[in-house]
C-alpha positions in Angstrom: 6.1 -6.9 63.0 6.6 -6.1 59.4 4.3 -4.2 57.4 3.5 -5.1 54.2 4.8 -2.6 51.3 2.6 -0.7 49.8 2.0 -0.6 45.8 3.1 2.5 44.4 -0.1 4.5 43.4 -1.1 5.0 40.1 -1.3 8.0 38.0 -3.8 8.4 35.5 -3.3 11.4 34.1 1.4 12.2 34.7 0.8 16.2 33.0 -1.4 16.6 36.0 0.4 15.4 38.8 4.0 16.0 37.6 3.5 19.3 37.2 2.4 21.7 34.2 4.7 23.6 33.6 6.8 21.9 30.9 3.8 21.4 29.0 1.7 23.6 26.7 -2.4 24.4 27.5 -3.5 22.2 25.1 -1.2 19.0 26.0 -2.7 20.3 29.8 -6.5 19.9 28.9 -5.6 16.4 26.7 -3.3 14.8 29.3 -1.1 13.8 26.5 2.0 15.5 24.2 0.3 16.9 21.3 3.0 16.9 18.5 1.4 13.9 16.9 -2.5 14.3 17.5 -4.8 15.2 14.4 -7.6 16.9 14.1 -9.6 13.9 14.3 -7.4 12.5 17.7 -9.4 16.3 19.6 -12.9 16.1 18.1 -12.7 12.3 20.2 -10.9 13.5 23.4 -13.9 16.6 23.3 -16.7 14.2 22.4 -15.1 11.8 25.2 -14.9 14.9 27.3 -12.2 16.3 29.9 -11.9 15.6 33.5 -12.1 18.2 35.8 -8.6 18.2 37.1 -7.6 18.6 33.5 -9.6 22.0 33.4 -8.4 23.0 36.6 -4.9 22.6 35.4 -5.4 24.5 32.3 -6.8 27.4 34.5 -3.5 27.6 36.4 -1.1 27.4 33.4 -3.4 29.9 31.6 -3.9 32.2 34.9 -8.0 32.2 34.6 -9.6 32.4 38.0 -12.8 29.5 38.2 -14.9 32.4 37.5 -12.9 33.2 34.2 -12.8 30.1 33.0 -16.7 28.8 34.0 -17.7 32.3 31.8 -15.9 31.1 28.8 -17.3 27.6 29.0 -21.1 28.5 30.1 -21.0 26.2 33.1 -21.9 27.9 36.3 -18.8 28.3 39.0 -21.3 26.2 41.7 -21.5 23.2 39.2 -17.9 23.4 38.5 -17.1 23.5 42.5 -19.2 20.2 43.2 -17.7 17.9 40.5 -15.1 15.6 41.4 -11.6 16.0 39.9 -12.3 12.9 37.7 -15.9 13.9 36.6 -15.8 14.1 33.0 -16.8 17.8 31.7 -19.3 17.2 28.8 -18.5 17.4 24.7 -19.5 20.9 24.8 -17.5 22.4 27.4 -14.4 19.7 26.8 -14.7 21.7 23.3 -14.5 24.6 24.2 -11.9 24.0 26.7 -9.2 22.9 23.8 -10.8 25.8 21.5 -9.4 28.3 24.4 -6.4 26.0 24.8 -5.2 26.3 21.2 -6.0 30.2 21.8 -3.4 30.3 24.6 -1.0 28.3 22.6 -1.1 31.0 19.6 -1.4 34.0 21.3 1.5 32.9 23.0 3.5 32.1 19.9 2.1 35.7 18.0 3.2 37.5 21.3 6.5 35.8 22.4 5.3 34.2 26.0 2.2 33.4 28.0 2.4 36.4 30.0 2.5 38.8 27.4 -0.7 36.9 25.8 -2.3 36.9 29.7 -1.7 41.0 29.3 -2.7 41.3 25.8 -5.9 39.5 26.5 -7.0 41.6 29.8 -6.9 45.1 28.1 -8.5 47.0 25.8 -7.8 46.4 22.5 -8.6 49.3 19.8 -9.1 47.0 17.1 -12.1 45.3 19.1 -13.7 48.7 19.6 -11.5 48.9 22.6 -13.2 45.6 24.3 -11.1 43.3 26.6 -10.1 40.8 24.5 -11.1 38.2 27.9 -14.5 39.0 27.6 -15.1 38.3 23.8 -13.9 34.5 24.6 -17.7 33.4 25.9 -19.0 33.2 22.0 -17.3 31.5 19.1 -17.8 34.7 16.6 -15.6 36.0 20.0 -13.0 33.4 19.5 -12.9 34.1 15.8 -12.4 37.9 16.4 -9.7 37.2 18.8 -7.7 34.7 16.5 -8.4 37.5 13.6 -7.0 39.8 15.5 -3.6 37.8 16.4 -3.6 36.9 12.7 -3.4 40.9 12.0 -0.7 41.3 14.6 1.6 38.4 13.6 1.5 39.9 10.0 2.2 43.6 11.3 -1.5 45.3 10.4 -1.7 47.9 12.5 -4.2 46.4 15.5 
């Protein structure tokens, strides 16, 4: 007997199941290249929110534990765990996930690679009255200081 042939699957979202790492955080989070996306092409991805699997993906490129990354989006770990990977993460934490996306994607740029940012972000840094940059990212005045700060460094001020 002959079995029937199978339809190939189908792949919602290719950044997450080819693979991430040809692709930066933020084009991890939106599932799409970014080169041509406005300002007003993230405000409705975030209001439409993010998929899990999206936000798990941008943990791994960014190398945040589920712990890390539930502290900088207010959303307890438990909650996190019992979503499905195609539960859409609401407006508010989709935002923030890009807002820490576009971090990585700078820091990354100011510093020269990913891991340097990752080690950048994980120590104390004099210029935030020797706080750990990481734990500054759960506030948006935190976010701000942290951009401020990479600002500073990309234009040699002493940070």
């Amino acid at each position: 007997m002959k079995k029937k042939a199978e339809k190939p699957s189908v792949v919602e979202e290719p950044i997450v199941a080819y693979g991430i790492s040809n692709y930066t955080p933020l084009e991890v989070v939106i599932g799409v290249r970014a080169s041509k996306l406005s300002d007003f092409d993230l405000l409705s991805i975030a209001r439409k929110g993010i998929e899990k699997k999206s936000l798990l993906a941008l943990a791994k490129k960014i190398s945040l534990t589920l712990e890390e990354i539930s502290d900088i989006l207010h959303i307890s770990e438990r909650t996190l765990q019992r979503y499905t990977p195609s539960t859409l993460i609401r407006t508010e934490h989709a935002d923030r996930a890009i807002e820490l996306a576009k971090l990585y994607e700078r820091g990354s740029e100011v510093l020269g690679s990913h891991e340097a940012f990752n080690n950048w972000l994980r120590n104390p840094n004099y210029a935030l009255k020797n706080q750990i940059p990481l734990t500054l990212l759960d506030t948006s005045i935190g976010f701000t200081m942290v951009l401020d700060i990479l600002g500073r460094i990309e234009y040699g001020v002493y940070s």
